[in-house]
C-alpha positions as CSV (number, residue, x, y, z in Angstrom):
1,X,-16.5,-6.6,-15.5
2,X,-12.8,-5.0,-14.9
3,X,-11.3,-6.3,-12.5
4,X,-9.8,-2.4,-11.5
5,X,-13.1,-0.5,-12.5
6,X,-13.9,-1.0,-8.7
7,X,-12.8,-0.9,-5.3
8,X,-11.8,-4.4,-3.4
9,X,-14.3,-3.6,-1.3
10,X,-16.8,-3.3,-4.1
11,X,-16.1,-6.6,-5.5
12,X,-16.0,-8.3,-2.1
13,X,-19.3,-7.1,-0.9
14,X,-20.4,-7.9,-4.8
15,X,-19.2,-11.5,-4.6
16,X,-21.3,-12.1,-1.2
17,X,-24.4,-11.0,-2.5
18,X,-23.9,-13.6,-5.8
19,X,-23.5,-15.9,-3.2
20,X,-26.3,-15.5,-1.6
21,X,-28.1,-15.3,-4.6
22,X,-26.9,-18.3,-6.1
23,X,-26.9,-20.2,-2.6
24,X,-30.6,-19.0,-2.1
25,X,-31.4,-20.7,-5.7
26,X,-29.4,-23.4,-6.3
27,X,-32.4,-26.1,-7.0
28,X,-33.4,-23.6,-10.2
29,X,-29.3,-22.9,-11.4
30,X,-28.7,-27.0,-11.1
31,X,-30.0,-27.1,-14.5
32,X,-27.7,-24.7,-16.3
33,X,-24.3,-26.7,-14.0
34,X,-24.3,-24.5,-10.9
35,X,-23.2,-27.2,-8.5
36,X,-22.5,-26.8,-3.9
37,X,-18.9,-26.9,-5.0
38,X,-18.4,-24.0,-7.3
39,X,-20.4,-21.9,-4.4
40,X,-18.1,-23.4,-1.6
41,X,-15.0,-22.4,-4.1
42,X,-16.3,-19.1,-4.2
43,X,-17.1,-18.4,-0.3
44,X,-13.6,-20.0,-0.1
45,X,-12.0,-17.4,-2.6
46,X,-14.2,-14.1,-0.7
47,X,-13.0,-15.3,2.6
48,X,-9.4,-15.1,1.1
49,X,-9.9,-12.0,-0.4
50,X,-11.1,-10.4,2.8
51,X,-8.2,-12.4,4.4
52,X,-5.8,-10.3,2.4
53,X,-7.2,-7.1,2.1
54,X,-6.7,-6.8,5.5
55,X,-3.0,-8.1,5.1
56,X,-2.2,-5.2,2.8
57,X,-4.6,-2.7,4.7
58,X,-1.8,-3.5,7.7
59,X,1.1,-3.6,5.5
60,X,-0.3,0.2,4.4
61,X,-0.4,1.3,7.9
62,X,3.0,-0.1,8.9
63,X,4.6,1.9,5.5
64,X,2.9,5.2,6.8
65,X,4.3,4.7,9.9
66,X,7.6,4.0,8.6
67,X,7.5,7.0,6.3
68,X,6.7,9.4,9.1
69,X,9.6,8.1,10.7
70,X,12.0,8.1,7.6
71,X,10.9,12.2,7.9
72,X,11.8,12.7,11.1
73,X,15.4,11.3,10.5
74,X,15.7,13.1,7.4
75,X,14.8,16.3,8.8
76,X,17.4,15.8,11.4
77,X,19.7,14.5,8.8
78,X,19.3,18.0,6.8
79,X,19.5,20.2,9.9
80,X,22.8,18.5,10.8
81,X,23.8,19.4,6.9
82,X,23.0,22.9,7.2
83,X,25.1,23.3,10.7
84,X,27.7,21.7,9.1
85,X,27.7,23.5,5.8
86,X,27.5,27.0,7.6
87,X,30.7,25.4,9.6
88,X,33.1,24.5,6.6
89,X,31.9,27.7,4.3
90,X,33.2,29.7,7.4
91,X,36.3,27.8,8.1
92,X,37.5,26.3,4.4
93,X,38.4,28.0,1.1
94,X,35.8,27.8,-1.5
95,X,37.7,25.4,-4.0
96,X,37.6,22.9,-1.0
97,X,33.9,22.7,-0.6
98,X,33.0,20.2,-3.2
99,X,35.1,17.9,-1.1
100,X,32.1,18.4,1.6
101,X,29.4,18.2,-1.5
102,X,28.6,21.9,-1.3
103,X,27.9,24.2,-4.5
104,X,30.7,26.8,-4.7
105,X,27.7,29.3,-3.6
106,X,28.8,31.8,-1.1
């Protein structure tokens, strides 16, 4: 089983139901090693998982909302460019606007 051939999700809810299972039969899997411990390590390890799904699942929500606010500033930030680019074309000599980063386009 690859680890990134399924969702978390997927391997969460998959890991609680072998739980269960192996929980709900533990007398019959003593024989074969399955010991309380390896199923306490196990609940212990899908209640960390969930734990930091929903870490990251936040930390995704906070970077959308910091993108969406990046855009706004950049959008500002090129309409302030564009003023200012009409501004020096008009007012400076051509071999002067690479001083301002403009292509010598008229």
């Amino acid at each position: 089983m690859s680890i990134k051939s399924k969702s978390y999700a997927e391997l969460i809810s998959n890991a609680q139901v072998m739980k269960a299972g192996l929980s709900a039969h533990l007398d019959q899997l003593k024989q074969r090693g399955m010991t309380p411990e390896f199923i306490d390590a196990l609940s212990e390890r899908i209640s960390n998982a969930i734990e930091q799904n929903n870490v990251q699942e936040k930390l995704k929500a906070d970077l959308k909302a910091a993108t969406a606010a990046l855009d706004v500033i950049l959008k500002e930030i090129n309409s302030a460019m564009s003023e200012a680019t009409k501004v020096v074309k008009l007012q400076m000599p051509q071999e002067q606007w690479k001083e301002f980063s403009i292509k010598a386009k008229k």
